[in-house]
TORZA-649360 format. One record per residue (C-alpha): residue number from 1; residue in three letters; y, x, z. Coordinates in steps of 0.001 Angstrom, whole numbers, plus 500000, padded with zeros to 6 digits. Layout:
BEGIN
   num   residu       py       px       pz
   NUM      ALA        Y        X        Z
...
***
This chain:
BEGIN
   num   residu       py       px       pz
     1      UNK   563602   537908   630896
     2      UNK   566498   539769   630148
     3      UNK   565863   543904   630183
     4      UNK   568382   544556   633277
     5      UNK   567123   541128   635171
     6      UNK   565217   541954   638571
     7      UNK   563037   539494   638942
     8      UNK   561074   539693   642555
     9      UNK   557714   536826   642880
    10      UNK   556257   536675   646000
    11      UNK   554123   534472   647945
    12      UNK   555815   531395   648573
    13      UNK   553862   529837   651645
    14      UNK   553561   533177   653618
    15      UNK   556087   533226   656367
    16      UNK   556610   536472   656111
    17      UNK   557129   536530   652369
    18      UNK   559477   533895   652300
    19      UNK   561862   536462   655208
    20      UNK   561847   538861   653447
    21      UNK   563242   537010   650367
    22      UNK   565670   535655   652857
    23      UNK   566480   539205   653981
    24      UNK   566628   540268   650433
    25      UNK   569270   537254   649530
    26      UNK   571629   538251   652802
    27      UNK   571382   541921   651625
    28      UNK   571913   541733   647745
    29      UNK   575294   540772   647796
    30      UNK   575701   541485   644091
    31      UNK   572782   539365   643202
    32      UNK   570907   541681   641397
    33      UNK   567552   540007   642382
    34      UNK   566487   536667   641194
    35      UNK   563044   534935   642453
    36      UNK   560194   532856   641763
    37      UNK   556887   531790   644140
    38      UNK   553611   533413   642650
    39      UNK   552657   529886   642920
    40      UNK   554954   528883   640532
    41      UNK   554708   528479   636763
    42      UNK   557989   530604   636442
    43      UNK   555957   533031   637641
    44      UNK   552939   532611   635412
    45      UNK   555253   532163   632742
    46      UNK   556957   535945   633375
    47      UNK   553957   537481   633947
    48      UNK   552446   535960   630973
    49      UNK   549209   534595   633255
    50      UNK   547762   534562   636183
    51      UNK   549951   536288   639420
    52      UNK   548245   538994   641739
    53      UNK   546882   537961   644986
    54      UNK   548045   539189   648108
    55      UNK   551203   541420   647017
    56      UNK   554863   541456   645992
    57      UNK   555683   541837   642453
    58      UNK   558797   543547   641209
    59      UNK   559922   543128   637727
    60      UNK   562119   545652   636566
    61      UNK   563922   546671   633154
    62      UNK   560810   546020   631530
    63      UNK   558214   547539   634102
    64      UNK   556017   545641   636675
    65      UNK   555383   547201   640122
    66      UNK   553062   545982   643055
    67      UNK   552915   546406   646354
    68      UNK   554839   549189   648511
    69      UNK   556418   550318   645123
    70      UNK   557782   546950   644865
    71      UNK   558970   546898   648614
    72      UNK   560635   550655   648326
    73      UNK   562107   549742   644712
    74      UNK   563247   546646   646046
    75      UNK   565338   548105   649767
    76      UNK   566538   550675   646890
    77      UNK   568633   548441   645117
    78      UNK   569834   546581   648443
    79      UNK   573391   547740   649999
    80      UNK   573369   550186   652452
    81      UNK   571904   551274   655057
    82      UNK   568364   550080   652599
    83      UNK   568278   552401   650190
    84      UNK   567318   555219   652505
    85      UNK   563705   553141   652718
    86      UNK   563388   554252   649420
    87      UNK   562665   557861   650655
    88      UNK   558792   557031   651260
    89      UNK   558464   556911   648326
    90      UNK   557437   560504   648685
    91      UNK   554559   559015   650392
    92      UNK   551755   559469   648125
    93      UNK   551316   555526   647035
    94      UNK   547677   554779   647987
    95      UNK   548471   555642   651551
    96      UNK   551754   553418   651387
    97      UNK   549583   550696   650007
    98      UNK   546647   551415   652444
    99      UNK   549425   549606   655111
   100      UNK   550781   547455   652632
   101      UNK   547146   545788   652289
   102      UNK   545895   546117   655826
   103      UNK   549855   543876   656531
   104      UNK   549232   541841   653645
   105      UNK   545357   540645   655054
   106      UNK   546824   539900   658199
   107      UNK   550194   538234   657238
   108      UNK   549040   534196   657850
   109      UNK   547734   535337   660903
   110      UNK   550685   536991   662494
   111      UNK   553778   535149   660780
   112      UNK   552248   531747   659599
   113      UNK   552023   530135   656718
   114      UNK   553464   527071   655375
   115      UNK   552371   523840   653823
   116      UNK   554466   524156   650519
   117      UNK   556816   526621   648929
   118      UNK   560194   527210   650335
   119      UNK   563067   525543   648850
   120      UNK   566215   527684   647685
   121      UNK   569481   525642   649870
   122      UNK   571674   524627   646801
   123      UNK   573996   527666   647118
   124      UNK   571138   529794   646447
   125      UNK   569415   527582   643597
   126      UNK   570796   530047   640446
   127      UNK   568903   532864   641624
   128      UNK   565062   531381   641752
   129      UNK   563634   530618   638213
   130      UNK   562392   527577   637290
***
C-alpha cells in the first residue's frame, strides 16, 4: 500500500455495504478510493490478518479507522455536496458509533444480503485489489 492510497474494505455480501461502495464509486470522480471485500484475501493481506466484523474500514496515509470515522473520513474526501457529512465529526465518536453498530446489527435484515461478493463491471476492475 502506497502512503497516499485510500484503500476502503467493507463487507462484500451486505447489500447495503456493497451501495454504498457503489455510491462511493459514482461520487469519487478522481478515484481517490480503491476497494477490497473484508472477505477477501486483499483484505487480509492489507490488514496484515484477520478483518473486523461488522464495520467499514478506512485505510488512510498510513492510519486505519473503523466505523463512523471511516464513514465521515470517507463523504470527506467525496466531491461536493459530501464533505459537509464530515461535520459530525464533532459528534463525540462513541455516540456516532452507538448508531453505526445498532445499523450495522440490523443491516441483513433491512437491505439483504447476498450469496457471494459483488463483482467490480470491467470499467471499474482497477480500483478493487486483488
Amino acid at each position: 500500500m502506497q502512503i497516499d492510497e485510500r484503500i476502503i474494505l467493507f463487507d462484500g455480501v451486505c447489500n447495503l455495504c456493497n451501495g454504498f461502495v457503489q455510491f462511493v464509486l459514482e461520487r469519487d470522480g478522481a478515484g481517490r478510493f480503491r476497494f477490497a471485500s473484508l472477505q477477501s484475501e486483499a483484505a487480509r493481506r492489507v490488514l496484515k490478518g484477520e478483518p473486523p466484523a461488522e464495520t467499514i474500514v478506512l485505510l488512510e496515509r498510513g492510519r486505519t479507522y473503523l466505523k463512523s470515522a471511516a464513514a465521515l473520513r470517507i463523504a470527506r474526501g467525496l466531491r461536493f455536496p459530501w464533505p459537509i457529512l464530515y461535520a459530525f465529526v464533532v459528534i463525540p465518536r462513541p455516540l456516532r458509533d452507538v448508531i453505526y453498530d445498532w445499523v450495522a446489527r440490523h443491516r441483513y435484515a433491512w437491505f439483504g444480503k447476498r450469496e457471494s461478493c459483488m463483482l467490480p463491471s470491467p470499467q471499474m476492475r482497477g480500483r478493487f485489489l486483488d
